[in-house]
N, C-alpha and C positions, 0 to 999 in steps of 0.2 A: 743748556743754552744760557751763558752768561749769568749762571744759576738765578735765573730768573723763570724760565719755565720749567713744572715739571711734566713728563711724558708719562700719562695713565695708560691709554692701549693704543693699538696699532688700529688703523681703521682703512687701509687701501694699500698697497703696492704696485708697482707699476714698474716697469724697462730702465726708468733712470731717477727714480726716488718714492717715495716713503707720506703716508699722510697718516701721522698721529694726534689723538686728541691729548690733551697737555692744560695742567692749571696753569693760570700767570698767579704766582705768587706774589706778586704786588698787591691785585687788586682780587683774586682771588676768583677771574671768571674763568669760565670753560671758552680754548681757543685752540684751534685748528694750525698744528705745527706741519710744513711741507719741508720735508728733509731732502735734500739733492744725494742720488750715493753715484759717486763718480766710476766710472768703468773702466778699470784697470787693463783691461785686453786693447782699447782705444786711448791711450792716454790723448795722442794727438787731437783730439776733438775733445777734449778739457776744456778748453778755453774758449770753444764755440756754446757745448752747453753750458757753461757758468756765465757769460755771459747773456744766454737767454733764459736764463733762469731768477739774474738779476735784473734783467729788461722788463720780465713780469712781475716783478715785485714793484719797480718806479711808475710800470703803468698803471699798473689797477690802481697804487697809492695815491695816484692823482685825481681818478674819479669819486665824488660824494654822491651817492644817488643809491634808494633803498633798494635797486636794482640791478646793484653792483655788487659783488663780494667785497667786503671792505679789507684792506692786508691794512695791518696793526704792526709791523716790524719785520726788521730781514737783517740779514746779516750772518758771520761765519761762527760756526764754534769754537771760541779759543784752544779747547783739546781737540776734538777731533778735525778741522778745520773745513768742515759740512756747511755749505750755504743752508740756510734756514729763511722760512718765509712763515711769520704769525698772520694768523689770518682768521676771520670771522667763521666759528662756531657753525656751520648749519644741519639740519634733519630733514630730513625728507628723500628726495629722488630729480636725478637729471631725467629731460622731457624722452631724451632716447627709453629711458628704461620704461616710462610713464607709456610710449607708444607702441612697447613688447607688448600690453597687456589693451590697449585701443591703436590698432594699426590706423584703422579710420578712426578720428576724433568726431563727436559733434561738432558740426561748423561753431557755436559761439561759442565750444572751448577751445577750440584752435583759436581763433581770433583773439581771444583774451591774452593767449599765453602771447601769439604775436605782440599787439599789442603793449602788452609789462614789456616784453624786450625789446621795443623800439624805447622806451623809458628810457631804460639801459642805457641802449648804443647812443641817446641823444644825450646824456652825460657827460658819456665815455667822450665822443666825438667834439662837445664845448671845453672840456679838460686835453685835446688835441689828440686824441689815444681811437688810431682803429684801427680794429680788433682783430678783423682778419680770417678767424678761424670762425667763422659762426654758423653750429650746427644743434642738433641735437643734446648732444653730448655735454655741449659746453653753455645751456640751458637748463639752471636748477629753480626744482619746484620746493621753496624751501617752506616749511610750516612755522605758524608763528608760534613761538611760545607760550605766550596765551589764551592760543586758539588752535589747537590741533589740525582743526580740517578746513583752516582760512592756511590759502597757498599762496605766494609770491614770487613771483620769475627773475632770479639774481642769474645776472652774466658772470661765467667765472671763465678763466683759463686764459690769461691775456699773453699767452707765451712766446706768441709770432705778432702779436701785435706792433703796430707799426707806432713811435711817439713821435712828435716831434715839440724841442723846446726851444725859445729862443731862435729859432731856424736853424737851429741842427736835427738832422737825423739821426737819433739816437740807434735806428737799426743797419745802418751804414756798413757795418762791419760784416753781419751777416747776412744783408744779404747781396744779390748780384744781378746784375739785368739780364735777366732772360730764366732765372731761377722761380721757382716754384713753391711758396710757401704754404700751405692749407689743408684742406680735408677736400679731396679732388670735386667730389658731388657735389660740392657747396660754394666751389670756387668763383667767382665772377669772372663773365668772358676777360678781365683787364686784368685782374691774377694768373688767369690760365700763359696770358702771349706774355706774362712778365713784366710789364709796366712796372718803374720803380714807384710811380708817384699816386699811387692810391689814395682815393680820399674816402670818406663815409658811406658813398653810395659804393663801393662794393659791400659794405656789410648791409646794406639796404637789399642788393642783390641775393646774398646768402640767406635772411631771414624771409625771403620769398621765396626761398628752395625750401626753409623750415615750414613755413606755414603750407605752400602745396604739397608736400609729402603729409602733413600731419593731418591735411583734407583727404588725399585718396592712399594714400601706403607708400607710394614710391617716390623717388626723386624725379624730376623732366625729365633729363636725359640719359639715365640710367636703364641698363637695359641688359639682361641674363648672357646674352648673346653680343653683348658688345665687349670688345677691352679696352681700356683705361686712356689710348690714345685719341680711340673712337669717340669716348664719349668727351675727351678735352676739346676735339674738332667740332662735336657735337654744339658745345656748351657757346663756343664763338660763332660759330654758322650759324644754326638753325632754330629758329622760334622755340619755346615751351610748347610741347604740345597743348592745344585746350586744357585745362582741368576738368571741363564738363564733359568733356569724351570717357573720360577715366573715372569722375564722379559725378554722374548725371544731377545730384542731388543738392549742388552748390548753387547760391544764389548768382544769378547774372553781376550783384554789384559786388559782390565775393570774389569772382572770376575776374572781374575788372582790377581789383586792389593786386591781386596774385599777379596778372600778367605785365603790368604797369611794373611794378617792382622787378619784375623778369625781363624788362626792354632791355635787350643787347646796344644798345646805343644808350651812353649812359648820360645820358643829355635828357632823356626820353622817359629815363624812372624816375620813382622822388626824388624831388631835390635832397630829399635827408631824413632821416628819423622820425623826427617829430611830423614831415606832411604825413607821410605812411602811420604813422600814431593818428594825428587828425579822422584819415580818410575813414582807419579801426575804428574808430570811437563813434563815429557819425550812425554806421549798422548798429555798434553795439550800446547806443542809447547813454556813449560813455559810462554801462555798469562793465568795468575792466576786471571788476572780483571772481577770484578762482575759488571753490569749494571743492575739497576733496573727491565728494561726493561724484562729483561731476566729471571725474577723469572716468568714464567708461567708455567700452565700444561702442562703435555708431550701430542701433539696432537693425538688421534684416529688414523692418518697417520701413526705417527711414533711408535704408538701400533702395527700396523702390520707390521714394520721389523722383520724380524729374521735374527740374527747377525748367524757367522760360531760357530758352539759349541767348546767352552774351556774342557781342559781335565784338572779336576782341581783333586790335586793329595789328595788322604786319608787321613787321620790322626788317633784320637785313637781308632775312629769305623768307618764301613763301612757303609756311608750312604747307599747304595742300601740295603745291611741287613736290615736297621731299616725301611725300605719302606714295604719289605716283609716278615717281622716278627712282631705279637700281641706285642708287646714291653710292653703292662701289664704283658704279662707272666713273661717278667723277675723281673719285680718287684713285688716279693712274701711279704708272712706276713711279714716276718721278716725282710724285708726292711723297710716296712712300722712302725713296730714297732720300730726299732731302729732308725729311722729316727727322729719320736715322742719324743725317749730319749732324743737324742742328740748324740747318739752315733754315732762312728766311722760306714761309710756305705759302704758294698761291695755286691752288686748286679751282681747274676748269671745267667746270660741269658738263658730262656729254649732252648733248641735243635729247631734250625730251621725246616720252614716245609718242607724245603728239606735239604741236609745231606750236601749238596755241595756249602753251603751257610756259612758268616765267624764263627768267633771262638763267643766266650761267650763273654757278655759285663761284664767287672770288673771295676769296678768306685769306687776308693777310695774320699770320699767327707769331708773327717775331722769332723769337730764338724757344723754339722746339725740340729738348732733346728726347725722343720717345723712338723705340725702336720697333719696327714689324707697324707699321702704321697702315691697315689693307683699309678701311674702310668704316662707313657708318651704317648700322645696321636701323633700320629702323620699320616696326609690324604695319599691314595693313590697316589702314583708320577705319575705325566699327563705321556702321551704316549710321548715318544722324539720329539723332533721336528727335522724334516733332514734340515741339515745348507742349507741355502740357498744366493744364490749372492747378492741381495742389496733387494727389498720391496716388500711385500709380498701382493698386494692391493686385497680386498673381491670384490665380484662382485657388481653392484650398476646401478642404473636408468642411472645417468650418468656420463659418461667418467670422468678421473683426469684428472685433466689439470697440465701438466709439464709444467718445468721450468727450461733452456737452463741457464746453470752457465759452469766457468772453472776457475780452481783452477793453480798456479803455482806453478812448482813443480823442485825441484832442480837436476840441471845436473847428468847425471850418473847413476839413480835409476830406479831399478826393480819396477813399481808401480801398489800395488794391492786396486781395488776399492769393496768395501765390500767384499772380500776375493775371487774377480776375476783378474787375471793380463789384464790391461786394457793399451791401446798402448798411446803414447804423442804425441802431435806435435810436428817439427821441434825447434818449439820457446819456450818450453820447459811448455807448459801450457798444463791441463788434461781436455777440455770440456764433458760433461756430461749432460741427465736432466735427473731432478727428481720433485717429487712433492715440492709444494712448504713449509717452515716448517720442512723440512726430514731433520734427520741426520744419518751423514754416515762416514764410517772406514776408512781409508787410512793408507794403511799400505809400507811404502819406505824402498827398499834393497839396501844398496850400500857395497860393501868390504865386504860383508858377515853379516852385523850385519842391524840390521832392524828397524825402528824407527815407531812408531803409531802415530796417531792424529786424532782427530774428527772434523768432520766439520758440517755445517750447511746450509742450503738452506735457504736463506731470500730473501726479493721482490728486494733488491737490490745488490744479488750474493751470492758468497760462501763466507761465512764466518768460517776463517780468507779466504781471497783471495790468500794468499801464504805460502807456506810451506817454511818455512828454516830447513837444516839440524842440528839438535840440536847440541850445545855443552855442555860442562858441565854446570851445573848450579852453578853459584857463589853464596851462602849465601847472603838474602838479609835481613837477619833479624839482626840487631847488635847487638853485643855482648855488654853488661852491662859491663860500665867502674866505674861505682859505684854504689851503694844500699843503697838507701832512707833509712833514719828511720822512723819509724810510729809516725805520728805527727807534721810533718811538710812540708814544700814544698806549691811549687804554686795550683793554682786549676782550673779545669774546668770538673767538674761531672761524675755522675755514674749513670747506675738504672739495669733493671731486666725483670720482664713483660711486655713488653711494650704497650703503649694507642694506639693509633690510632694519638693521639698530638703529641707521642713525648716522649723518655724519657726512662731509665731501670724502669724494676721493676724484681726484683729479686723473683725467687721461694722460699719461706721462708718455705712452706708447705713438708717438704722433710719428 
């Protein structure tokens, strides 16, 4: 590479290039080389992937935020003439691989990782760059150098991302109206019908598909039984299911944060990054720090809380409708046929089975080209569950053994423990037991206005041990005092997939 880098090992490969770790012989750091290898059976589509190959090099280089992958240089090899992209060094593991091993996360390690990634996307989005693809996958949990099991959530993979400079669309060429760019689960209903003019709030959309999967295991609208047209019809039509149907054990203002970011009206979710950061930080006592430690599954214990039920409010259909209505019915032939075309799609819901049930579902979807389009499948909704005060334990051979913690909690506060008002002592500390592993809601009223946070029972107390009354949260992420150009600057690497060594590896396979 301009015999500037050298290539030590291979660390990923993928459908349409290559992620090697590499010295920069300038300065002597370890940095993350992503080799483009062009596919000789497809020459015609050369000049689509190279051009998105160099789109993701200009965007990420735009963003400065420790939440971002940083790229340190791009460009072709004089011999073999391979797009290259230098890119920041990292170890650790993307949150998909992190959630093989916790399908269900603790709620405040989900939140956290949410949280660092609105950091990200609020960057990305002041440097004019959104992103697009934001899932799992393309969330690394990178370790610091100096601290092995302190973890930090860098956005990488900016490949479909959308720029815009000076009022140009830099993605103009590839892409088309009515076209489809993303990781379908994670798409935003304004990605799905093709919208060209996307702004932030679909990636505000997608990291509330992140963070409800990484609460209960699945995506909203995903479903064994459904195919991929279904669930695009799904994703524009019909509400998120509750999350507390799926994981009883999520707090009421957890559920709130989740379905607000899930408003199919995009008028109706955050306005952006940083309120969604905000709302994160207010439960999470703004401690956003990730420990190693801490990426486990959610214990069988804390499967059976049931949190107080959230009353989360409608949108452009009534979920309860779609529970108790054939919802093939409304997708008749001539959905299904124009669906095939590509035509413009309006779906008329049959008459419910009772009369006092909502209105017709009307879902305008744009340019749709998906074939065999029969319908939306979706399971009977479980019986409610009635809110309950704090842990809900099964009966068993033997006893739980609790475990005697107390949390400190700030002068003057009304304080409710999992959605019971529970009395304090003189010294202004909340003792309690619970099993050990549980977590649980605390909710603080003072002057009228009420503040949440999550805790944890661990062997050595509650964790955090004290509540403070929040203040505002100051911006912690800096503002960009200038913008790199591609092709130059110091280095210290990048990758994607990551090994089990060490290292990105990027999904090439999209």
């Amino acid at each position: 590479m301009n015999g500037r880098y050298q290539l030590s090992r291979l660390l990923g490969r993928g459908g349409m290039g290559e992620v090697h770790e590499a010295i920069d012989q300038q300065s002597g750091a370890r940095v993350a080389i992503k080799l483009l290898i062009m596919n000789a059976e497809s020459p015609e589509k050369e000049d689509e992937v190279v051009a998105r190959f160099e789109r993701e090099a200009r965007s990420a280089a735009q963003v400065i935020s420790p939440h971002v992958v940083r790229v340190f240089d791009a460009g072709r090899d004089p011999e073999s003439k391979q797009p290259y992209m230098v890119m920041e060094y990292l170890v650790g593991e993307d949150v998909q691989r992190a959630s093989r091993r916790a399908p269900q996360m603790p709620v405040h390690l989900a939140l956290k990782i949410a949280a660092q990634a609105c950091l990200g996307l609020e960057a990305a989005h002041a440097a004019g760059v959104v992103h697009r693809d934001i899932k799992p996958a393309n969330l690394f949990l990178s370790q610091d150098p100096a601290d092995a099991d302190k973890l930090t959530v860098k956005v990488v993979d900016f490949g479909i991302a959308r720029m815009s400079g000076g009022g140009v669309d830099l993605t103009q060429d590839l892409t088309r109206t009515g076209s489809m760019l993303g990781s379908p689960a994670y798409m935003s209903p304004e990605q799905v019908r093709g919208v060209k003019t996307v702004d932030g709030r679909a990636d505000v959309w997608s990291l509330g598909v992140v963070l409800y999967k990484l609460l209960c295991g699945a995506t909203p609208h995903a479903a064994k039984e459904a195919g991929l047209g279904e669930m695009l019809i799904a994703i524009c039509c019909a509400n998120a299911p509750p999350i507390q149907r799926r994981a009883p054990w999520v707090p009421p203002e957890v559920a709130h944060i989740v379905h607000k970011a899930l408003k199919i009206d995009i008028n109706k979710r955050y306005r952006s990054a940083r309120e969604m950061y905000d709302a994160l930080a207010v439960i999470l006592n703004g401690n956003t720090a990730i420990r190693g430690y801490q990426i486990t599954p959610l214990t069988e214990l804390e499967k059976q809380i049931v949190a107080p039920t959230a009353e989360i409010s409608g949108g452009m259909t009534n979920p309860d409708m779609l529970d108790d209505v054939d919802v093939k019915t409304m997708l008749n032939d001539e959905l299904a046929t124009r669906a095939t075309a590509g035509l413009s799609i309006t779906a008329h819901g049959a008459p419910p089975r009772s009369s006092s049930k909502g209105p017709m579902l009307v879902a305008s979807l744009g340019v749709l080209a998906l074939a065999g389009v029969g319908g939306i499948l979706y399971a009977k909704r479980p019986p409610a569950v009635a809110p309950a005060a704090a842990i809900v334990v099964q009966a068993s051979a033997e006893p739980v053994k609790m475990q005697g913690v107390a949390v400190q909690v700030p002068a003057g506060c009304e304080v409710k423990l999992d959605g019971k008002v529970v009395a304090v002592s003189p010294d202004g500390k909340l003792p309690f037991e619970a099993p050990p592993n549980s977590a649980h809601s605390i909710a603080l009223t003072r002057d009228g206005e009420t503040k949440y946070f999550q805790i944890t029972v661990t062997p050595s107390g509650a964790e955090p041990p004290t509540l403070d009354w929040p203040k505002a949260v100051a911006p912690t992420t800096p503002k960009p005092t200038s913008r790199p150009t591609v092709g130059g600057g110091p280095a210290t690497a990048a990758p994607v997939k990551p090994k089990p060594t060490g290292g990105i590896v990027t999904d090439f396979d999209k």
